[in-house]
N, C-alpha and C positions, 0 to 999 in steps of 0.2 A: 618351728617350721617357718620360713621363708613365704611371706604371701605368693599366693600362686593366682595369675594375673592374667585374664583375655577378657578382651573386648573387641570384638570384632565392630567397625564403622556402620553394619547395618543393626547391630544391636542397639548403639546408641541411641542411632535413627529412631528404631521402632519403638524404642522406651518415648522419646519426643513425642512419636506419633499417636502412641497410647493415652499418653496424658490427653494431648491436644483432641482427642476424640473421645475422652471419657462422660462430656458433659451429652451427648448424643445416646449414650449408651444405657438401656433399661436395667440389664442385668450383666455381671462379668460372670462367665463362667471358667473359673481353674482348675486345670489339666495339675495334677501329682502323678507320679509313679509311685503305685501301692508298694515295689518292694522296699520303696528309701521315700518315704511322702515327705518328711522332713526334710533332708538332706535337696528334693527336689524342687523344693518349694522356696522361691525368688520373694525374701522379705522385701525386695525392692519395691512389688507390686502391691504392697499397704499402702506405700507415700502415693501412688500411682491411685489408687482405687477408691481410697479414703472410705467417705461412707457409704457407698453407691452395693448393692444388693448383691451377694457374691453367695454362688454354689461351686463348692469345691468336690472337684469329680477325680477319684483315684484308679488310673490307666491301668492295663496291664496285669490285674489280680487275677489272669489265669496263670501269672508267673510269681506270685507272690503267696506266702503262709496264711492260709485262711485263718488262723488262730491272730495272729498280727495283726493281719489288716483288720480284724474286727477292733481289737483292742485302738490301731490310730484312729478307725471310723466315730469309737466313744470318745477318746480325746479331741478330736476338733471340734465334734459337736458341744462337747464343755467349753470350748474355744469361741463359740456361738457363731457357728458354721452350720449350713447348708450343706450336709456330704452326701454324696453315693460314691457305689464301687462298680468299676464299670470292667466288663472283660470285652477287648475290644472287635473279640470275634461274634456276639453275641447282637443281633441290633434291634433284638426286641426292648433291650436296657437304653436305648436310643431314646427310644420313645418314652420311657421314663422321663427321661431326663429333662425332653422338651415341658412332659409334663410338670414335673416339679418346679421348674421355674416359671411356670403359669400360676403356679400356687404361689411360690413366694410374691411374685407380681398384682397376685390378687386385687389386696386392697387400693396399688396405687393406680391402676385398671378401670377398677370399678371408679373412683373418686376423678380420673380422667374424665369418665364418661356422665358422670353426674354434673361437670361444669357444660356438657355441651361439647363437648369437642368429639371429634369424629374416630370411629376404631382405628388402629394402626395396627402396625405389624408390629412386635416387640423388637428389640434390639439385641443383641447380646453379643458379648465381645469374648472371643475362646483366647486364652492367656497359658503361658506356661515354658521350662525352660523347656531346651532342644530335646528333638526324640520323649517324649511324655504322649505320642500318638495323638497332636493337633488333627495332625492332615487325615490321619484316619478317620477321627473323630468324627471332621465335619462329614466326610466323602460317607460314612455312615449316616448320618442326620440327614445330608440332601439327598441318598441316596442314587449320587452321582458321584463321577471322578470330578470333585470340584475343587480340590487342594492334592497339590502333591505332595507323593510318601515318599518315606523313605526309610530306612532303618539306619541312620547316621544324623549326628546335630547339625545344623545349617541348613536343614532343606528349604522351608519356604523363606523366604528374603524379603515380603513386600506383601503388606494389609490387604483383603480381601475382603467384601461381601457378599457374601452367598445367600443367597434365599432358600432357605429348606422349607417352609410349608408358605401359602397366603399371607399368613400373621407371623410370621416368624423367621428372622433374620441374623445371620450371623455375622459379625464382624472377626475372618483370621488376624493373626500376628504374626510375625517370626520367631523362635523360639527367642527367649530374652535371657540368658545367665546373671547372676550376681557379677559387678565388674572385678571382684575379689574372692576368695575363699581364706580367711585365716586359720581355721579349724579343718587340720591335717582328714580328721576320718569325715568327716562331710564332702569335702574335695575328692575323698576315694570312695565314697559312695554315688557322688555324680559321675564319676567314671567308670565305677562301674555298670551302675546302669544304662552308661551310654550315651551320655547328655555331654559331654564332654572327651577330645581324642585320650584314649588312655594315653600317648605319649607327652602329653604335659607333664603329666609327675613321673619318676622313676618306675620304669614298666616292671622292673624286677621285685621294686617294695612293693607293689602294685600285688603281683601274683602273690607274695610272701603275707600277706596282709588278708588276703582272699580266700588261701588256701587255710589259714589258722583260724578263721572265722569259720569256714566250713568245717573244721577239725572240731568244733569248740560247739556249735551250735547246730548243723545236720552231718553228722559222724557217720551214717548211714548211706546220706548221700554222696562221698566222695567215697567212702570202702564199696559199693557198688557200683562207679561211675570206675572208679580206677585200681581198686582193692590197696588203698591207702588207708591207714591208718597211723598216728604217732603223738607220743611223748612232748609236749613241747619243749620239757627241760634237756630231752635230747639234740645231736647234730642229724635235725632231718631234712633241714633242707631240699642239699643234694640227693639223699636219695630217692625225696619226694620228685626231684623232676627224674630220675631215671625212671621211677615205678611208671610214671606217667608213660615216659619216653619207650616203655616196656612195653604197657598195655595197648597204648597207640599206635605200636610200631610204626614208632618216628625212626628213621636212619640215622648213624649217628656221624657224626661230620669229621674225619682224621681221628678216626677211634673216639671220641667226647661227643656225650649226649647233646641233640642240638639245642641249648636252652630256647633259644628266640622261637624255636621253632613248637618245643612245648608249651611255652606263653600263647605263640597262635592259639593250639589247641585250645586249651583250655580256657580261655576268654571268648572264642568261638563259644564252645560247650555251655557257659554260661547266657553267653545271650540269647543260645539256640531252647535255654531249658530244659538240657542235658542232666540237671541234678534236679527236676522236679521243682517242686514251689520253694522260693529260696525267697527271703527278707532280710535286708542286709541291716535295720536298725528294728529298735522298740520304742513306745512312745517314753517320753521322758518320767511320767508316774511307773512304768513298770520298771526304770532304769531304779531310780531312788529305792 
């Protein structure tokens, strides 16, 4: 596969600005999408973060396989991560969160305040690519509209600090991408999650990719989302998009099923959480 390449001018920026602001910074906390944590997760931001105290918080597990997300939750923590899982509609899990990096912060806290020096506010800088629910995140924490949403990558463009409690300070980002992806199914996991426009990569390998994953791993949930089922070694393609094109009563365009138009659906349907908890990878010990 042909590297597959964006870098938008405010991403660069904000990696700059990341760096540039990370000696200010007590704690980072990173934003994953539990159904693809790996796949969403910007190795950029190691060189970026180095040794500086990092709680890795997994978005969105009211859209992902609770049997999964446990299994990533043990991996990173082998990883020697700081994890929770956060479901973004929930904001008692908020306050966790605040909590736990009080914990981790503990000791360097406490040894602040043994030299003499006055309380502060904590710091903490929220990291992550596009759409991983930053701007939720915070607008949850300060329990204000203090970051805009949006359900598309690009929304915020420009560093933020938000004060969510007296002691407790956020620093937003803009969503940051890897400026590359060489690994074809990684590329089609940030798109599919939505971190990325699915029209970078071929939107037709795209569904064909998505549709055999679901065939392959919840069988259940596309035979009751569309009453599909199929053979991979058969020609199912096409008449996987008619079944669709059947059940949706999509029109069909000079007699021919509207393919583009099954694509909407069904990529709508996914990010709508039309097929229940779906996880598009495993961690790499359960892969081996």
């Amino acid at each position: 596969m042909a590297q597959i390449q964006w870098y938008p001018g405010h991403m660069a920026k904000a990696e700059r600005e990341i760096e540039g602001k990370m000696k200010l910074i007590d704690i980072v906390i990173e934003l994953v999408d539990a159904r693809a944590p790996y796949s969403s997760k910007n190795t950029t931001f190691d060189r970026l973060i180095k040794n500086k105290p990092r709680l890795l918080v997994m978005t969105k597990k009211d859209l992902a396989d609770d049997a999964i997300t446990a299994k990533w939750s043990q991996y990173f923590e082998k990883q020697g991560y700081g994890v929770m899982v956060a479901n973004m509609k929930n904001f008692n899990e908020y306050k966790k969160i605040i909590a736990k990096c009080r914990l981790i912060l503990k000791d360097k806290m406490e040894k602040e305040a043994s030299r003499g020096l006055k309380p502060r506010a904590i710091r903490a800088m929220v990291i992550g690519v596009p759409n991983v629910g930053k701007s939720t995140f915070i607008n949850s924490l300060a329990k204000r509209k203090a970051a805009v949403t949006g359900n598309r990558p690009g929304v915020t463009k420009a560093q933020q600090i938000i004060r969510v409690e007296k002691d407790f300070e956020l620093f937003d980002t803009p969503g940051v991408l890897a400026p590359r992806y060489n690994d074809e199914e990684i590329a089609r996991n940030v798109a599919l999650i939505g971190s990325i426009r699915q029209d970078i990569l071929p939107r037709d390998d795209l569904f064909i990719y998505a549709v055999k994953y679901l065939n392959k791993q919840y069988p259940d949930a596309l035979k009751k989302r569309y009453d599909v089922s199929f053979d991979e070694e058969d020609d199912w393609v096409i008449p996987v998009f008619d079944q669709i094109a059947k059940v949706r009563a999509i029109k069909k365009v000079r007699g021919e099923t509207d393919y583009e138009r099954v694509m909407d659906v069904f990529f709508k349907d996914l990010q709508d959480g039309a097929f229940g908890k779906i996880s598009w990878e495993m961690p790499p010990c359960v892969n081996d």
